[in-house]
C-alpha positions in Angstrom: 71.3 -3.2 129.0 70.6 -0.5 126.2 69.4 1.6 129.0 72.4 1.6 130.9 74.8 2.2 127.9 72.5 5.1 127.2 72.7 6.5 130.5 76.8 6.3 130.6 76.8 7.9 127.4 74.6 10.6 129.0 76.8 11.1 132.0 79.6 11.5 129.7 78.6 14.3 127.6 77.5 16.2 130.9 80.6 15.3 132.7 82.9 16.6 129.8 86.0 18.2 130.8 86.0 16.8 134.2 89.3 16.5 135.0 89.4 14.0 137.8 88.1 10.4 136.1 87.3 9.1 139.9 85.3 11.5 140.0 83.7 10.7 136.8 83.1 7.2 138.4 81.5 8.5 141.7 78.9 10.6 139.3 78.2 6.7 137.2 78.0 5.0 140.7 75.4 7.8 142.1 73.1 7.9 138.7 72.7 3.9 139.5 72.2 4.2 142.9 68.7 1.9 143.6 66.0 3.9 145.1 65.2 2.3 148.6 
């Protein structure tokens, strides 16, 4: 769980000034995306 906050958090501070938020939540979705 720590991870994942850590991660988000991460995302966020990269992501900063995107403008469109579902875009923001495709980027979250795609960083968890399990390796197959």
């Amino acid at each position: 769980m720590e991870g994942t906050h850590n991660k988000v958090k991460v995302i966020k501070r990269r992501a900063y000034g995107y403008r469109n938020l579902e875009r923001f939540k495709i980027r979250i979705r795609l960083e968890y995306k399990p390796a197959t």
